[in-house]
Steps between C-alpha positions, in 0.01 A plus 500: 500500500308839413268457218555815262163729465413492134349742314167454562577489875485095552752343649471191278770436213490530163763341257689705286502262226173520317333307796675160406328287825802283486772794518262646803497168679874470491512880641246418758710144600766675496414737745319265738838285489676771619257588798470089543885496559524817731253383719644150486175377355284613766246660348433245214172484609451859398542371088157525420433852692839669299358376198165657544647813564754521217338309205172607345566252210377170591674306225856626692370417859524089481788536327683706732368269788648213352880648437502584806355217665752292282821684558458523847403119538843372340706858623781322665535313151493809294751640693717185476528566059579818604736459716644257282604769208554799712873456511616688702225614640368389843093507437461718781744754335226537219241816583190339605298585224735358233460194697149522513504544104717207489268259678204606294646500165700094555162420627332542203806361321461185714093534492362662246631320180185674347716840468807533299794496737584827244201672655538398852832627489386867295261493747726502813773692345192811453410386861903582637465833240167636686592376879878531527832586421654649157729166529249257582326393134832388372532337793180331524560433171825338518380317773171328357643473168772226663194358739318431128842364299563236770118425553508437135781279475375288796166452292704386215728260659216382668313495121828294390505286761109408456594443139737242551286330738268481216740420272627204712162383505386435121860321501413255803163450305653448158 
């Protein structure tokens, strides 16, 4: 990808966003992803060199590093959830960098319990408004939305089945 010149004349990115680290390290995964999956992952040993030349904030770089290194680990996963809401839609029918988005943001759904789902999903709706299509946030935002409702009722069937477990437990002890 061609790294836009900024105004000073560096090549290295700047985040809109008053310099949020975390938005920039979603922008910079984000973009890595999508050179990781055009290459076919060949060049994942160039993380640490794309990094250096797009990030000058150091509290973004690790961050970035680990998204990526995260969503591409457990890709074929990622693509499975996805897969598994887009009906109607074969995966390979969705523009590569909505995919890309896609796999990022149910990462940190699936990863990052740290961040509100609510801003990993802002977060990768802004990323589908900067990077592609006038369609695509209300896409990406139907999309993840559904990813998060059935996450969350997995968690709490699994929450009510724990319960009863306990539950059967003080009775066997009574």
């Amino acid at each position: 990808m061609k790294r836009p010149i900024n105004s000073s004349g560096s090549s290295k990115q700047h985040h809109s966003r008053s310099g949020d680290p975390r938005s920039l390290a979603r922008r910079l995964a984000l973009q890595f992803i999508y050179q990781l999956t055009v290459q076919r992952g060949e060049n994942l040993d160039q993380i640490d060199s794309f990094l250096e030349e797009n990030c000058e904030n150091s509290q973004a770089s690790e961050p970035a590093k680990q998204l990526i290194l995260g969503s591409w680990r457990k890709i074929n996963e990622l693509d499975q959830l996805i897969q598994a809401v887009s009906s109607n839609w074969d995966l390979s029918r969705i523009s590569l960098v909505d995919r890309c988005d896609l796999r990022l943001a149910v990462y940190q759904l699936q990863a990052c319990p740290e961040v509100p789902p609510r801003v990993v999903i802002n977060e990768a709706v802004e990323l589908a408004k900067e990077f592609s299509t006038a369609q695509a946030p209300a896409f990406v935002n139907g999309i993840l939305d559904t990813i998060w409702q059935k996450m969350k009722q997995q968690s709490d069937d699994r929450g009510a089945v724990d319960e009863k477990s306990d539950i059967d437990e003080k009775k066997d002890s009574l």
